[in-house]
C-alpha positions in Angstrom: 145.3 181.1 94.0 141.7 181.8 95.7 139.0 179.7 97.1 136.5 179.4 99.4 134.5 177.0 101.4 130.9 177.6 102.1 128.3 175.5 103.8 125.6 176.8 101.7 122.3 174.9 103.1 121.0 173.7 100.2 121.5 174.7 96.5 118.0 173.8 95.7 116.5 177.6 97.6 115.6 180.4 95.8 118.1 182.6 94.8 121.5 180.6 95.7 122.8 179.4 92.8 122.5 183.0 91.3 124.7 184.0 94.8 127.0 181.3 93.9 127.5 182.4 90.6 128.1 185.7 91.3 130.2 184.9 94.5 132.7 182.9 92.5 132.7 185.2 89.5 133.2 188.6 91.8 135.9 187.0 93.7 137.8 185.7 90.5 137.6 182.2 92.4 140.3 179.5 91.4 138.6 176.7 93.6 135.4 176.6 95.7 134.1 173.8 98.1 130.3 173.9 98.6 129.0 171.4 101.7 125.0 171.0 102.6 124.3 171.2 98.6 121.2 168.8 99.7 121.3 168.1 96.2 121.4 164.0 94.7 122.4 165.0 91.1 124.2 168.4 89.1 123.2 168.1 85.5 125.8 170.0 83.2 123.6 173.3 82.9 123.7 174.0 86.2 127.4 173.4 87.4 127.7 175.7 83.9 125.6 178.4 85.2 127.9 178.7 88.7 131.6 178.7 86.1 131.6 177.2 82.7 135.6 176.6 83.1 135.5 174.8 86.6 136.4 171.3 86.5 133.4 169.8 88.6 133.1 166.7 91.6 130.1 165.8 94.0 129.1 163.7 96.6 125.1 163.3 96.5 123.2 164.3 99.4 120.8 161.2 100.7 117.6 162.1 101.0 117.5 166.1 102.2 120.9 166.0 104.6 124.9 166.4 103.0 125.9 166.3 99.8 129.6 168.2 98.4 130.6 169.8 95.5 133.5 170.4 94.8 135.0 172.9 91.9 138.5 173.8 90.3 139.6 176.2 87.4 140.3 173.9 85.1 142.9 176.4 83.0 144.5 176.3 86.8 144.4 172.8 88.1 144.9 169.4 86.5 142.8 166.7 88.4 144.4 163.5 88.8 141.7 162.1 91.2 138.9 161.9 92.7 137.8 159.8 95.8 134.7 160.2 97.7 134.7 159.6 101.6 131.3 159.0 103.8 131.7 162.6 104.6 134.1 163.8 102.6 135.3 164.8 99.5 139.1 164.5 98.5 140.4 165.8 94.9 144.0 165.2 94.1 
């Protein structure tokens, strides 16, 4: 099993969701935690575009600060819950 955790500084800049992608897909990835997304809302096309088989979970940024997302393989992983904290995501 591989993961990572990256405090990425906002999803939104040019260029880091195609260094996402590529980061999970290059390092065969099982689970990734992404914090600083500074993102409110993932539509389905872009949490596709970083791993089409990832089970997804996020905790919206407010305003331009925070915001988690989390991903598991789900052909790996079978997500029983999820439970967002203040500052903090926690998947079960």
């Amino acid at each position: 099993m591989i993961g990572a955790f990256w405090n990425i500084r906002g999803l939104n800049k040019e260029g880091r969701l195609q260094c996402l992608a590529y980061f999970v897909k290059d390092n065969s990835l099982d689970f990734v935690g992404i914090q600083e997304t500074k993102k409110e809302i993932f539509n389905e096309s872009f949490l596709s575009y970083i791993h089409k088989n990832f089970f997804w979970h996020s905790l919206p940024a407010t305003g331009s600060a925070g915001g988690i997302l989390v991903g598991l393989n789900d052909r790996k992983f079978e997500v029983l819950a999820c439970m967002n904290g203040e500052f903090c995501v926690s998947v079960m």
